[in-house]
N, C-alpha and C positions, 0 to 999 in steps of 0.2 A: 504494500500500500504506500509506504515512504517514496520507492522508484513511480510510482502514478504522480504524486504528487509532485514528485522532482521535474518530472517529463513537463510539466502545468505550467511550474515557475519557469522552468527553461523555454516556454513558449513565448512565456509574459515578459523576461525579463532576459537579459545577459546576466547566466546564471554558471557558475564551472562546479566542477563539482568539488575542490576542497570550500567554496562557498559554502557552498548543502553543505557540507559534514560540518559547518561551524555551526548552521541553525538547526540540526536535525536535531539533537539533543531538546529543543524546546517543540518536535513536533509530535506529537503523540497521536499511535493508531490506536483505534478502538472498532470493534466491530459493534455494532448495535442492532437489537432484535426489533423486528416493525414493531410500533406502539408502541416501544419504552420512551420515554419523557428525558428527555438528556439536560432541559432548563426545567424549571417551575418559574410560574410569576411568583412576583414578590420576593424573588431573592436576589442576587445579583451575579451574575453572570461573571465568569472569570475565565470563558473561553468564548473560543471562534469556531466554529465548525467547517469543515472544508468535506465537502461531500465528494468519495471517488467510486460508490455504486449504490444507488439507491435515490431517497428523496426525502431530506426532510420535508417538515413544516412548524412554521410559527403562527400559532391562533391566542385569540383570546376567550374567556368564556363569560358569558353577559350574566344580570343578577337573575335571568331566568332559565339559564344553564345550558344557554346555547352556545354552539362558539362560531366564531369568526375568524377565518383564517386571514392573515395579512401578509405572508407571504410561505411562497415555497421556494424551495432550494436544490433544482435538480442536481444530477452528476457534475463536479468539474464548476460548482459552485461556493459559496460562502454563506456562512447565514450568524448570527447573534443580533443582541439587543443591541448595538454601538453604545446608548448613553446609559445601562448596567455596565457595560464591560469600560469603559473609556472615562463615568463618571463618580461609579461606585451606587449609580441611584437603582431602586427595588424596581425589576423585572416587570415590563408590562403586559409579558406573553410567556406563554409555553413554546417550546420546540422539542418536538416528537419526531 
């Protein structure tokens, strides 16, 4: 999953690879199973997700317990809260 990820940045970017090996220690793989919840609202986010098969999404859930998706995050994408992760403020969505 790391080399998917590397191939991403070396698209995006003039990337060599002892670069990679300088930030790969902060990149952590995780697989996740559909429907587990990887944020909650109200708390604060202290990652980024980087999608390399699959889809998240971030919704929120109204006081009638419906939810609202506000966005999804196919393969080869990005997704958190920016102003949890960036300002420290409580989480306005779920990401599943």
């Amino acid at each position: 999953m790391k080399e998917h990820f590397k191939h991403y940045l070396q698209k995006q970017i003039e990337l060599s690879d002892d670069q990679f090996e300088l930030i790969s220690p902060e990149v952590l793989v995780k697989t996740i199973k559909k429907g587990t919840i990887v944020m909650q609202q109200n708390t604060i986010d202290d990652a980024t997700y980087f999608v390399t098969k699959g889809l998240l999404r971030a919704y929120t859930i109204d006081e009638h317990g419906k939810e609202h998706i506000i966005q999804f995050a196919p393969e080869n994408w990005w997704l958190n809260d920016k102003n949890s992760f960036y300002f420290g403020e409580p989480s306005l969505f779920f990401i599943e």
